[in-house]
C-alpha positions in Angstrom: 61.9 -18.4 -8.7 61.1 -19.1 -5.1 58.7 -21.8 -3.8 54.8 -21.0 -3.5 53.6 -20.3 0.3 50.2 -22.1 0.1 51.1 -25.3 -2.0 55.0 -25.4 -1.8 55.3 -25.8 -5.8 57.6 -24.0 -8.0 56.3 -20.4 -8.9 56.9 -18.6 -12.6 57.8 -15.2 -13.9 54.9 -13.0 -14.5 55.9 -9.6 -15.2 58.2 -7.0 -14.1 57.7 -3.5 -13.4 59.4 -0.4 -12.3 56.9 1.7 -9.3 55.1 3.6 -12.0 54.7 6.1 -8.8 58.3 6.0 -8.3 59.6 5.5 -11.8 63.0 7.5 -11.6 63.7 5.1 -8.5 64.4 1.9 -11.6 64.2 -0.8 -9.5 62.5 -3.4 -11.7 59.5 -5.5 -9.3 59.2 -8.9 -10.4 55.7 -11.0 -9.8 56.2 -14.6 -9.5 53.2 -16.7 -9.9 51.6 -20.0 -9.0 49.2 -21.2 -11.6 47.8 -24.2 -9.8 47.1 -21.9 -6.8 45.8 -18.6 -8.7 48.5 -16.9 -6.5 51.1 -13.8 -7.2 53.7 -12.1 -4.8 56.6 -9.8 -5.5 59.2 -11.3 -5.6 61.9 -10.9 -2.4 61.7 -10.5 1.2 60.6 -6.8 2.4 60.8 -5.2 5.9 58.3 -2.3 7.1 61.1 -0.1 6.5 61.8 -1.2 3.1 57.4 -0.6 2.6 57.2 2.2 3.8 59.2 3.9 1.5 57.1 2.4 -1.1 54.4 5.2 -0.5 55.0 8.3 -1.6 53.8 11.4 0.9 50.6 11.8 -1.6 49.6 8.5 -1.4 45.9 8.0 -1.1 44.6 5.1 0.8 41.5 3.6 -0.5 42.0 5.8 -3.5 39.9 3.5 -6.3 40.2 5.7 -9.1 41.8 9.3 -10.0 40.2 11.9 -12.3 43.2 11.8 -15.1 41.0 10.9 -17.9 39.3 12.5 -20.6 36.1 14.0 -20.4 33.6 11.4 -21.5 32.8 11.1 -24.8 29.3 9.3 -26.3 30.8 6.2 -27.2 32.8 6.7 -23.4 29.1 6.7 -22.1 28.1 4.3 -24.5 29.9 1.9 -23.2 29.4 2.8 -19.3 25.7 2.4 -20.3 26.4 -1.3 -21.7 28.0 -2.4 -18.8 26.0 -0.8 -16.3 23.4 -2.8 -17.3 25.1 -6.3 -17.1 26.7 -5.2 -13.7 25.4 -7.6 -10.6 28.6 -6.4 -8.4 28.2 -4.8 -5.1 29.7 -2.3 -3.2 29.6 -2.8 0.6 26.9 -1.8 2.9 25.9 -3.0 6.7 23.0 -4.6 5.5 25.5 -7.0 3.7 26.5 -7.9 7.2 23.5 -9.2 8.6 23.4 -12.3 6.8 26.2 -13.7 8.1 26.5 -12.2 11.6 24.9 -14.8 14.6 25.4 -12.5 17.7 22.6 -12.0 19.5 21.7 -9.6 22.3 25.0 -7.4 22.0 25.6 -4.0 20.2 27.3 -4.3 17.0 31.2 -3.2 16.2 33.2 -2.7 13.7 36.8 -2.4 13.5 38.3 -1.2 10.2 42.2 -2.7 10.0 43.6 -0.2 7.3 40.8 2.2 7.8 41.9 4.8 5.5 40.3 8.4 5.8 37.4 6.3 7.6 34.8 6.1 5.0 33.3 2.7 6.2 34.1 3.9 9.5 31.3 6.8 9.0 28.7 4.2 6.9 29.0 1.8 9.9 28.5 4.3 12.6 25.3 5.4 11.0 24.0 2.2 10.9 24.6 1.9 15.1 27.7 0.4 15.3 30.3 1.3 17.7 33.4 1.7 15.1 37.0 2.0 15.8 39.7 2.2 12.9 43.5 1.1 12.6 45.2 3.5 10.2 49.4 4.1 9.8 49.3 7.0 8.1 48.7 9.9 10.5 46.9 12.4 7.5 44.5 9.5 7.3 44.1 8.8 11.0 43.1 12.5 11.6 40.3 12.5 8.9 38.8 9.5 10.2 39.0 10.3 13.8 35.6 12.2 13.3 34.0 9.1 13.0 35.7 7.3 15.9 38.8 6.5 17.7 41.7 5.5 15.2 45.0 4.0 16.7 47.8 3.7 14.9 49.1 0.4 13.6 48.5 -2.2 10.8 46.8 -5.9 10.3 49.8 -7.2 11.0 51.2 -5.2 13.9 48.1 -4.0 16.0 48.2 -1.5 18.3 48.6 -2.2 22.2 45.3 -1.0 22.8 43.1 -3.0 20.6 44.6 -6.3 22.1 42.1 -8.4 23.6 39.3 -6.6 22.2 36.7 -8.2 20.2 34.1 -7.3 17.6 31.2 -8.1 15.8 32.9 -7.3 12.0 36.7 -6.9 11.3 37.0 -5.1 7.6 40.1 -5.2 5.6 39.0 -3.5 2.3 41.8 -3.3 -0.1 44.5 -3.8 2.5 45.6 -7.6 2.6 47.2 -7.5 -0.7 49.7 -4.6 1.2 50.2 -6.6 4.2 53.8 -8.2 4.4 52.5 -11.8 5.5 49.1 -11.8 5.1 48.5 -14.9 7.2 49.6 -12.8 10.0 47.4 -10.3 9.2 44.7 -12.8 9.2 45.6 -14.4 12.6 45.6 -10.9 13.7 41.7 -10.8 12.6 40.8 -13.8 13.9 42.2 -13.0 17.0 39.5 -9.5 17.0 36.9 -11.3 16.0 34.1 -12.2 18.4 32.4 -15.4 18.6 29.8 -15.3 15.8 31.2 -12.5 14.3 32.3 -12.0 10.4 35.4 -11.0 9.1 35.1 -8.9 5.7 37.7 -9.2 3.3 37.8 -7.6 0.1 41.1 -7.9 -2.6 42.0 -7.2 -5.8 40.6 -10.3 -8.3 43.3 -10.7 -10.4 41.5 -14.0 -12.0 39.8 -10.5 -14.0 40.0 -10.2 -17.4 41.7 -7.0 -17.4 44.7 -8.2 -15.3 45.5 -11.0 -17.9 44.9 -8.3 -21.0 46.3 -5.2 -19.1 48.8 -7.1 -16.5 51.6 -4.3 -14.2 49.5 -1.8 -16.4 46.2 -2.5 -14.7 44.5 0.0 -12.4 44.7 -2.4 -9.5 48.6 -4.2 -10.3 50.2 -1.6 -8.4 53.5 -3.1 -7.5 55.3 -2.7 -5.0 52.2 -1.2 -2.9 50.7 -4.9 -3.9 52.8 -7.2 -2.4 50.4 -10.1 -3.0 48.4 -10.8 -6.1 44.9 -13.2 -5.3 42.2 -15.1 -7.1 39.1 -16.6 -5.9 41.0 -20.0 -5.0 44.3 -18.4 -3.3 42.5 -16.1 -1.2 40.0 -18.8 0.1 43.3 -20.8 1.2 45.1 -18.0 2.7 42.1 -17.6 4.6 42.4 -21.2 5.6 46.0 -21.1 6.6 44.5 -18.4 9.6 41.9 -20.6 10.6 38.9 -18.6 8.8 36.4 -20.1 7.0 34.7 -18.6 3.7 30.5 -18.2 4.1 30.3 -16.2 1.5 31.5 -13.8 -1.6 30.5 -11.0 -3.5 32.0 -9.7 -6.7 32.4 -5.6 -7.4 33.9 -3.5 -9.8 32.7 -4.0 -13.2 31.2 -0.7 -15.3 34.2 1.4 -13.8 36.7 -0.8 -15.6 34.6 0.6 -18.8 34.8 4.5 -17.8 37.3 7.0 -18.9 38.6 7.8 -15.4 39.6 3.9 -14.7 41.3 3.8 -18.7 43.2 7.2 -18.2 45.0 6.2 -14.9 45.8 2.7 -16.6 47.4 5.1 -19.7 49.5 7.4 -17.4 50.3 4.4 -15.3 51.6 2.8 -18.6 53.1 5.9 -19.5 55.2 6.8 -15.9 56.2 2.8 -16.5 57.2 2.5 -19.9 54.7 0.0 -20.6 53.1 -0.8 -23.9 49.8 -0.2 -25.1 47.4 -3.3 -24.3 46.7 -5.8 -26.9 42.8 -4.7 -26.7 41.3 -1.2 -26.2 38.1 -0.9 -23.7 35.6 -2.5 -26.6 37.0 -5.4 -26.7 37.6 -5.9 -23.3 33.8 -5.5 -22.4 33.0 -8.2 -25.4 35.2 -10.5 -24.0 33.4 -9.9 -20.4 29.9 -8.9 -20.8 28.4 -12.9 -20.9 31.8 -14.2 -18.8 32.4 -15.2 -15.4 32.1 -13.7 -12.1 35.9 -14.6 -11.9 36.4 -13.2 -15.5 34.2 -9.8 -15.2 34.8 -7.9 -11.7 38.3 -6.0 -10.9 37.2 -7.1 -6.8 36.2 -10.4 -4.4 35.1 -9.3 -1.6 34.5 -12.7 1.3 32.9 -13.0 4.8 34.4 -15.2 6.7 34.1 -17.2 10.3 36.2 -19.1 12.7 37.0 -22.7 11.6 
């Protein structure tokens, strides 16, 4: 096992797992882990070229759930119901924003790093803010160009034309757990942020519940696609390592953990993967988490964060 990249201590075996999206390919992914740091990372050294072949052509960026379950039963809605009512996550909005921005007397921005097929892009613009998007996939760059302009690049390798640019909010929504070296990709944010402005950062929380019951075979494991596998604590000192500091965090994703949608694409990823079944089914899962932990409960942290 190699050494960990934000304490320098020995990291363990996880898990291992052959791209459930890919499973004819057979290459078995191995997650090592740091337990003092909360922090996961396949295991190896990976070039864009070696990624990219990770995602197949019908890849979906920003996809957060398929329609590959059953349709809902009572007890299905029962359940939704329960949780629904013990849910205190939240999904993103500009009005989130506000708190944390301190610019004064300028126009707001946005640019979305990983932008997808620009569906912050179009919530942002119609709150006032001049948006721009950084997409690599060109299907995806086309559907968000109605919203704005969209360049082609990555966190970590920004386009030409962005450099020296600066804005009010840089978003990364489900795309640092991707990035090669997500330092680098955080640099990279830094360096787009203006002065007073917040970066938003929101990963996978695999502190969850549902990782540790459900582990490759949950919703939001996907190796290889997720190179890099956070908690609370290791994303706060990743953030660190780029010189941002965290103001704030918000937890999402908790009743869609409970709906049939979220357990059928866990069962066919389980399925394409060989996996076996979980060691609890939905019911007990939402015992275990309905009176829990932020940490415990939500499938998502989401930070802001400022300049050191």
């Amino acid at each position: 096992m190699g050494c960990c990249s934000l304490c320098g201590g020995a990291m363990e075996m996880r898990f291992s797992v052959c791209d459930h999206l890919r499973p004819a390919d057979g290459t078995l992914y191995r997650v090592e882990w740091c337990t003092p740091c909360g922090y996961g990372r396949v295991q190896g050294e990976f070039d864009s070229a070696a990624v990219s072949q990770f995602y197949p052509s019908n890849y979906l960026p920003h996809a957060e759930e398929v329609a590959c379950g059953r349709a809902a039963r009572w007890l299905d809605r029962l359940r939704v119901s329960l949780a629904w009512r013990l849910d205190r996550g939240a999904s993103l909005e500009p009005g989130e924003i506000a708190r944390t921005l301190s610019l004064t007397g300028s126009h707001p921005s946005l640019c979305d790093l990983g932008c997808g097929a620009g569906q912050f892009m179009k919530m942002f613009a119609l709150a006032g803010y001049d948006v721009m998007g950084i997409e690599p996939d060109p299907q995806a760059r086309q559907t968000a160009s109605q919203f704005g302009p969209v360049l082609a690049g990555t966190a970590e390798a920004l386009p030409d034309e962005v450099r020296g640019q600066q804005f009010s909010v840089v978003l990364l929504a489900h795309v640092l757990e991707h990035c090669m070296d997500p330092v680098a990709a955080l640099s990279n944010v830094k360096q787009l942020l203006a002065p007073g402005g917040t970066a938003v950062i929101e990963v996978p929380n695999h502190a969850s519940a549902g990782f540790r019951i459900h582990g490759p075979g949950w919703f939001l494991s996907d190796a290889p696609r997720h190179l890099h596998f956070f908690t609370r604590n290791s994303l706060d000192r990743t953030l660190e390592a780029a010189g941002l500091k965290v103001v704030r965090r918000i937890y999402r994703g908790y009743t869609r953990q409970m709906g049939p949608n979220w357990l059928g694409a866990e069962r066919l990823i389980r399925e394409r993967a060989g996996l076996p079944d979980p060691p609890c089914g939905p019911w007990e899962l939402l015992a275990r988490t309905v009176l829990a932990s932020v940490d415990s409960k939500y499938d998502s942290i989401r930070v802001h964060a400022i300049h050191l």
